[in-house]
C-alpha positions as CSV (number, residue, x, y, z in Angstrom):
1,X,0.0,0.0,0.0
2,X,1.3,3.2,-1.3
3,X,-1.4,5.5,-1.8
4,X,-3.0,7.3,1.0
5,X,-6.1,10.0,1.9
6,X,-6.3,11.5,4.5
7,X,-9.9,13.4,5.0
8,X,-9.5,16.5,7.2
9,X,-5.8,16.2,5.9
10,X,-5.2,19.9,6.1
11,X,-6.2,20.0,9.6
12,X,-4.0,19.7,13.2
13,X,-3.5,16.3,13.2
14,X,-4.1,15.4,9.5
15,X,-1.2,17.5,8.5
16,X,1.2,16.0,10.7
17,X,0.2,12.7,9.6
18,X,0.5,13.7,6.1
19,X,4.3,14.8,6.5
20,X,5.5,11.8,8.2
21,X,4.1,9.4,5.7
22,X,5.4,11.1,2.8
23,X,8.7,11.0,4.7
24,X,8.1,7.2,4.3
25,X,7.5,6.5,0.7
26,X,3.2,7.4,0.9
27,X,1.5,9.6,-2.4
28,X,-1.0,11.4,0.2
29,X,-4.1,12.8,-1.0
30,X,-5.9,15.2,1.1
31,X,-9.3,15.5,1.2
32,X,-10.5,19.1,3.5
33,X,-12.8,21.9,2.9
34,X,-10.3,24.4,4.7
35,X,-13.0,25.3,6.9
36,X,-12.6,29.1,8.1
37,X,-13.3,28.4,12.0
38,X,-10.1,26.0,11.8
39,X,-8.3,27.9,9.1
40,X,-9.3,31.5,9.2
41,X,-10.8,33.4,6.7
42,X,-8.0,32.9,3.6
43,X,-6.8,30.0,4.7
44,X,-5.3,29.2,1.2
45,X,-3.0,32.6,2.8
46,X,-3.0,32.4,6.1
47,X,-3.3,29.0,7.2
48,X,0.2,27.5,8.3
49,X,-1.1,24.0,8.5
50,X,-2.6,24.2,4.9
51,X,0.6,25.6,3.6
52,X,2.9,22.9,5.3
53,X,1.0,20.3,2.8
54,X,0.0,21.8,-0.3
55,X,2.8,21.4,-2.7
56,X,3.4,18.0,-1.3
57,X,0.0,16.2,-1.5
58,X,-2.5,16.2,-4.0
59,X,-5.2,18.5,-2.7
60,X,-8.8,18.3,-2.8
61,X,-10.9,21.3,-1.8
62,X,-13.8,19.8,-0.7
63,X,-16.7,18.5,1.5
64,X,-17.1,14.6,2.6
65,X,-20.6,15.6,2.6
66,X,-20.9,15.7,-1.0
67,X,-20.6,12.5,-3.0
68,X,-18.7,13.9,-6.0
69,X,-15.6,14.9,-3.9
70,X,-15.6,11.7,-2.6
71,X,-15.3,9.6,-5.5
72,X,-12.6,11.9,-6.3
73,X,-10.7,11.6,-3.5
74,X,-11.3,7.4,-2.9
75,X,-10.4,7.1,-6.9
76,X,-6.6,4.9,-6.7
77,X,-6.3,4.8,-3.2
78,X,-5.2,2.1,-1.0
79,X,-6.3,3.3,2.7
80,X,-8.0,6.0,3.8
81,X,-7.4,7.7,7.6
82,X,-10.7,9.1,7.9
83,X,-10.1,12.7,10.3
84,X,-12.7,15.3,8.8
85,X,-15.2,16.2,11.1
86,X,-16.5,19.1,13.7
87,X,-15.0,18.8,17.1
88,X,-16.1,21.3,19.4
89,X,-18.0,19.5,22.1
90,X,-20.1,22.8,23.6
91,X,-21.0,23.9,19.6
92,X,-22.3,20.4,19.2
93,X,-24.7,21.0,21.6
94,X,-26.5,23.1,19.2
95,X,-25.4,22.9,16.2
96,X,-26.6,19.5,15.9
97,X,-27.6,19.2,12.2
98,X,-24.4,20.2,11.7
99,X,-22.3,17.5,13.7
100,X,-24.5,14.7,12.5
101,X,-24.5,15.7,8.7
102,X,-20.5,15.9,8.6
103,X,-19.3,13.4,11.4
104,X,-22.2,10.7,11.0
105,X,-23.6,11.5,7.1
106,X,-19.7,11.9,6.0
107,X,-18.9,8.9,7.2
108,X,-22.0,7.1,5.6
109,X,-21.3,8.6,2.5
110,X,-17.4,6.7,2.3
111,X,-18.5,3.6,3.0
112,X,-21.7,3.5,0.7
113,X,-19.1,4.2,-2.0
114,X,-16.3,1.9,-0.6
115,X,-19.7,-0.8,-0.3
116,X,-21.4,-0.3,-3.8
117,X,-18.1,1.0,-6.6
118,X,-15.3,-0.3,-7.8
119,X,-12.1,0.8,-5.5
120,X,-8.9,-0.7,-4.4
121,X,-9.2,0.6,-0.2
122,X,-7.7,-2.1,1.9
123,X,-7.6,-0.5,5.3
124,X,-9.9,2.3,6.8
125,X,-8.5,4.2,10.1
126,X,-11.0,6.0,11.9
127,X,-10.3,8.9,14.3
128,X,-12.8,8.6,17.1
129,X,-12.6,10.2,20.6
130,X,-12.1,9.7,24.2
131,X,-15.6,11.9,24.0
132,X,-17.1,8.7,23.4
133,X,-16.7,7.4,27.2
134,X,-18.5,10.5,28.5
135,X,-18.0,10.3,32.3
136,X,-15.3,7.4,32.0
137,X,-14.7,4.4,34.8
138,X,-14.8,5.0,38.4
139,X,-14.7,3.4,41.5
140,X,-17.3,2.8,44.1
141,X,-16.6,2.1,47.8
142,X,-19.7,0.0,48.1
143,X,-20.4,-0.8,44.3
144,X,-17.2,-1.5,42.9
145,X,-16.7,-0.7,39.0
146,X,-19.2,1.9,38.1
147,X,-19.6,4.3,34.9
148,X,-21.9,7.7,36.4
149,X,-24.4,9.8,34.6
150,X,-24.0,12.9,33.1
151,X,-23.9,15.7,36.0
152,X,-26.5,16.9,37.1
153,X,-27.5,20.8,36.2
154,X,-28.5,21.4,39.9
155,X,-26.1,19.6,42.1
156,X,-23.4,21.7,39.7
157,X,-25.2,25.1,41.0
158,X,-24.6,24.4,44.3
159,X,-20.6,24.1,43.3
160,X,-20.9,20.2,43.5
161,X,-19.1,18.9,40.4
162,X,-18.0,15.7,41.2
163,X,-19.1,12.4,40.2
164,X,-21.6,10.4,41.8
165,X,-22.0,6.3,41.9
166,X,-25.3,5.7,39.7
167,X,-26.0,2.9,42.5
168,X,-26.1,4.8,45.7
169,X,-24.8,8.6,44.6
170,X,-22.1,8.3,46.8
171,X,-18.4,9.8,45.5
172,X,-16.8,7.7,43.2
173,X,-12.5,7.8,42.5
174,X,-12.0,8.3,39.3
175,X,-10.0,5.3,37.3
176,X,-8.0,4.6,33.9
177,X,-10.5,4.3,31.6
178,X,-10.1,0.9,29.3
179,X,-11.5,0.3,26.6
180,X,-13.9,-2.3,27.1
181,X,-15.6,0.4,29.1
182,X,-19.3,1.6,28.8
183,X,-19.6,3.7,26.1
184,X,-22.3,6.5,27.0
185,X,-21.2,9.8,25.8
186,X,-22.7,13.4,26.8
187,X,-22.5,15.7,24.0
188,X,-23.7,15.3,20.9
189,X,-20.4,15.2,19.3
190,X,-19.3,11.9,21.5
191,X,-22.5,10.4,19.9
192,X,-21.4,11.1,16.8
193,X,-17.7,9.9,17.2
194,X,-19.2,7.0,18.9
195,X,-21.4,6.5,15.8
196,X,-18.3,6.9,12.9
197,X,-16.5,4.1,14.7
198,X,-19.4,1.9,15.1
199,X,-19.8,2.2,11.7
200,X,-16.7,1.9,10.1
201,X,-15.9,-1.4,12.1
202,X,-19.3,-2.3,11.3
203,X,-19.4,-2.1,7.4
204,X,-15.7,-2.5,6.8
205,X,-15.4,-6.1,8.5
206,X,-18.2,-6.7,6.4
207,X,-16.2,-5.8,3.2
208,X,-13.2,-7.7,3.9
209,X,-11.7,-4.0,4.6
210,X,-9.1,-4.0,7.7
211,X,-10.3,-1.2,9.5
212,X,-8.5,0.4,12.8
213,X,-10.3,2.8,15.5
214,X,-8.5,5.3,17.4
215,X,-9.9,6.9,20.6
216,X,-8.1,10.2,21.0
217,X,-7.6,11.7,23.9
218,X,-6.5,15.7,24.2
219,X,-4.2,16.4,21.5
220,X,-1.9,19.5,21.5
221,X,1.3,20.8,20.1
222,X,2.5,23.1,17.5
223,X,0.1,23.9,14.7
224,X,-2.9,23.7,16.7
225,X,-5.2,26.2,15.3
226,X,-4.9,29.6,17.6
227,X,-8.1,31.0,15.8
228,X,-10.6,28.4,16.5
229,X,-12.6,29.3,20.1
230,X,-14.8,26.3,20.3
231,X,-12.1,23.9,21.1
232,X,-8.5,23.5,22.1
233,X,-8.4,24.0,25.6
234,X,-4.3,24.9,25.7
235,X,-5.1,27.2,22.4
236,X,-8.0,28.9,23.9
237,X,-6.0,29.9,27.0
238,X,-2.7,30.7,25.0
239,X,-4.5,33.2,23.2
240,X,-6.1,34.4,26.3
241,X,-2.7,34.7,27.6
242,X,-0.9,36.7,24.6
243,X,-4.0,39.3,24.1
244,X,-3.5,40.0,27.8
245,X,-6.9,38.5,29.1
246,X,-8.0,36.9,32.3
247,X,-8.5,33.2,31.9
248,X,-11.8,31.9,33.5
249,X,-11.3,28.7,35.3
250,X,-14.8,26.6,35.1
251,X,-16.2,24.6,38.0
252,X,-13.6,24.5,40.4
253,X,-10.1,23.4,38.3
254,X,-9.9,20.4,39.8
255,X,-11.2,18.6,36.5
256,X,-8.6,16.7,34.9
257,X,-7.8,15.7,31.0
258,X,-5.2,13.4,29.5
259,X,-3.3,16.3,27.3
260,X,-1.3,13.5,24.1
261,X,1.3,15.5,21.9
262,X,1.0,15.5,18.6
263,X,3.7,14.0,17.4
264,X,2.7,10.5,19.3
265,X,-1.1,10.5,18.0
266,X,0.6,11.0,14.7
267,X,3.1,7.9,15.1
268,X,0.4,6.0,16.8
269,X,-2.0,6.3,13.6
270,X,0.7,5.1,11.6
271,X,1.6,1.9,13.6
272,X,-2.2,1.3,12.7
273,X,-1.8,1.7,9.2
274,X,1.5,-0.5,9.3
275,X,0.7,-3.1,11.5
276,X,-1.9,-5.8,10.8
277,X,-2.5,-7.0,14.4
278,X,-4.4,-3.7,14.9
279,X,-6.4,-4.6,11.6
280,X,-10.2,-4.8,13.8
281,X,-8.8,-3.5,16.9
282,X,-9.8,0.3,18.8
283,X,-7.0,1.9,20.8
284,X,-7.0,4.8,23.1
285,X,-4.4,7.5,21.9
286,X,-2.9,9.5,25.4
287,X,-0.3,9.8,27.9
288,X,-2.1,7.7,30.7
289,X,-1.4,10.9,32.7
290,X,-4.3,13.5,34.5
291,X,-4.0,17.2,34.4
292,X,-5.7,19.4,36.5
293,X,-7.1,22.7,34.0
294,X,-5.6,24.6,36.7
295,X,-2.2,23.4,36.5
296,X,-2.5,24.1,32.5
297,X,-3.2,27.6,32.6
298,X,-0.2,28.2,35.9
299,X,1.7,26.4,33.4
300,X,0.9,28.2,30.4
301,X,1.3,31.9,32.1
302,X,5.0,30.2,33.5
303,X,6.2,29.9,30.2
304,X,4.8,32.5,29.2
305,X,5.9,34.5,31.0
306,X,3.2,36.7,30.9
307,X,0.7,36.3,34.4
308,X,-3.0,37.4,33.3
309,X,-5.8,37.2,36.2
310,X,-6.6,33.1,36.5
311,X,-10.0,33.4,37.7
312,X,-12.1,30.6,39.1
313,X,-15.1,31.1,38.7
314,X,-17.5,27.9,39.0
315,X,-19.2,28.6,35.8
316,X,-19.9,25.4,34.0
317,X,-21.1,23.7,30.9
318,X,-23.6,21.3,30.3
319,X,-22.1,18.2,28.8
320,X,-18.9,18.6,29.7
321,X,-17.3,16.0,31.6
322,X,-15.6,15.9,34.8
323,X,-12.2,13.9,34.4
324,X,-11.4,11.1,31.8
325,X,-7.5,9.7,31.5
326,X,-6.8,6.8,29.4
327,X,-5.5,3.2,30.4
328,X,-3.1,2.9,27.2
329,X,-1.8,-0.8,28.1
330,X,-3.8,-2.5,25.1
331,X,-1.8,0.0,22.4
332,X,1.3,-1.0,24.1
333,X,0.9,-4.7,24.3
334,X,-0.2,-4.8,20.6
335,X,1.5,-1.9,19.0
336,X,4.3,-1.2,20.7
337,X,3.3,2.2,21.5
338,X,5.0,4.9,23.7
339,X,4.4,8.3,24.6
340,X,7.4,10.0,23.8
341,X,6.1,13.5,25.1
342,X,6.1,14.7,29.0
343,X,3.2,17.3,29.8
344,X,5.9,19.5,30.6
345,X,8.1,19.1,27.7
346,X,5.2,19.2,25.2
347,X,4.1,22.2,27.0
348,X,7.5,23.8,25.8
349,X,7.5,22.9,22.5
350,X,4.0,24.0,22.3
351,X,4.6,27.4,24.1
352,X,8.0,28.1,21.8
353,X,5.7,27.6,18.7
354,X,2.9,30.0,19.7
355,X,5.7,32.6,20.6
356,X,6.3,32.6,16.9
357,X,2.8,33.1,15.4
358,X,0.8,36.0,15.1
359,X,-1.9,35.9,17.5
360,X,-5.6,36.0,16.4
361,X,-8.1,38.0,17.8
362,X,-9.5,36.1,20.7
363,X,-12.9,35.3,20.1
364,X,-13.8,33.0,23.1
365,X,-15.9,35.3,24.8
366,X,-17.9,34.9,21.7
367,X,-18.2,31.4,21.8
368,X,-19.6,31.5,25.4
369,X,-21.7,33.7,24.9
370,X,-23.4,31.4,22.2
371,X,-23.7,29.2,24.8
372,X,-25.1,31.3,27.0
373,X,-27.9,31.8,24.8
374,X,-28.1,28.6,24.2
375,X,-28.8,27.6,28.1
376,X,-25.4,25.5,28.2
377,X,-23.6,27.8,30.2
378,X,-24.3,28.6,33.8
């Protein structure tokens, strides 16, 4: 297998991928509608993600919501890593159409192709998320292994964030989450990521097509798109940070995220496309390793260098979860996967690259007050 699209390929992660596997011998098409909330408004000058790429794939401009650009893309190709979709967990909350026309309809629309014309796709990798597990395993004193509900709007209001036991609502200690573990998502977006990797495993085992989910956790590094305010957590307060705004802390900043650098998600998708024992198999993608969103933003202003108010405020969001950190000893065991990237060295390399880039207007106040609007703020 030679010949390679990538879907979102312009993107944060898809670019990255792109470079290292023409670096190893891959013709990489890229398939990505250069969306303007990831890109800015000219990306085709602005964007430094599309630019890294564009003389050194064969791009597409276009939409895996429209059949036409698919058939274009698929035409010659022997795998596809499927990445094109919206990713922002509070926007999915109302733009729903949206989210389920690109993320679930998109991904329909491949394999009804790869299902019903003439092709020459032998493996399909699909980039899920750690969205998927919504509230992720805990431990109960009395109950043992439980998985607990979505938060509850009014225990939140009273500054009560953590997790209950759906037994006997006692506390529950949060745990590595595996992958064998209940699936129950709390945004629209984790349904739909859920949904693309049901679906792709689904219909590709039934084509004889090796297909590969990834669950990403919280990917960062350089390249991460500065612009977009509906996701990003270590963008979003980076551009805080340089426009000289205060960075508002939500519940209490106790709540904790596994934070993966890019350059491991993108040499753990390729051991997927290389390696036939994951041919069938869903990994999670992460460090194994909690951060507080406290400690991100202390760590962010340390570097720097630059303190801005850190407010916490106990404002909240419905759907968001309260930890989730990923048990990665199945990618390990089968791939032979290791993070290569500390928190704290990440952190620099991430911090060095944004020192270098123009900083966008920040527009997050904008996004929250969509929310707001919408009810899913508080």
């Amino acid at each position: 297998m030679k010949n390679i699209l990538i879907t979102g390929g312009a993107g944060f992660i898809g670019s990255n991928i792109a470079l290292k596997l023409i670096k190893r011998g891959w013709n990489v098409t890229v398939l990505d509608n250069l969306s303007p909330q990831i890109h800015g408004d000219k990306p085709e000058i602005t964007s430094p993600l599309y630019k890294s790429i564009h003389d050194r794939v064969r791009f597409i401009k276009g939409s895996v919501t429209l059949r036409e650009d698919w058939m274009n893309a698929i035409k010659g190709q022997d795998a596809i890593i499927h990445l094109a979709a919206e990713t922002g967990t509070g926007q999915s909350m109302y733009e729903i159409q949206k989210y389920i026309d690109v993320n679930i309809g998109g991904t329909a629309l491949m394999l009804d192709i790869l299902a019903n014309t003439s092709h020459q796709v032998k493996k399909v990798i699909i980039a899920s998320s750690r969205a998927i597990y919504g509230e992720g395993k805990y431990k109960c004193r009395e109950h043992g292994i439980v998985y607990p509900f979505e938060r509850l709007d009014q225990d939140m209001a009273k500054g009560d964030f953590l997790c209950k036991c759906p037994i006997c609502r006692q506390t529950v200690e949060i745990l590595p989450t595996t992958e064998d573990s209940k699936i129950h998502p709390t945004s629209v977006y984790g349904i739909t990521k859920q949904n693309q990797e049901q679906l792709v495993l689904t219909v590709c085992r039934s084509l004889g097509i090796a297909a590969v989910g990834y669950r990403f956790q919280n990917v960062y590094g350089p390249g991460q798109s500065l612009a977009n305010p509906y996701t990003g957590i270590l963008s979003i307060f980076s551009t805080r940070i340089k426009n000289g705004n205060s960075i508002n802390i939500f519940e209490d900043g106790k709540e904790t995220r596994d934070f993966v650098f890019i350059d491991d998600v993108a040499e753990a998708t390729i051991l997927g496309l290389e390696k036939k024992e994951a041919n069938g198999e869903v990994y999670n993608v992460g460090t194994g390793v909690a951060t507080n969103v406290m400690t991100v933003a202390e760590t962010l202003s340390m570097f720097y260098q630059r303190q801005v108010p850190i407010l916490v405020s106990g404002n909240y969001r419905l759907g968001d979860i309260r930890h989730n950190y990923a048990d990665i000893s199945k990618i390990k065991q089968q791939l032979g996967f290791e993070p290569k990237w500390s928190f704290e060295k990440g952190i620099e390399a991430f911090t060095s690259w944004v020192n270098k880039q123009q900083i966008p207007e920040d527009r997050y106040d904008l996004s929250i007050e969509e929310m707001k609007n919408k009810g899913l703020y508080k």
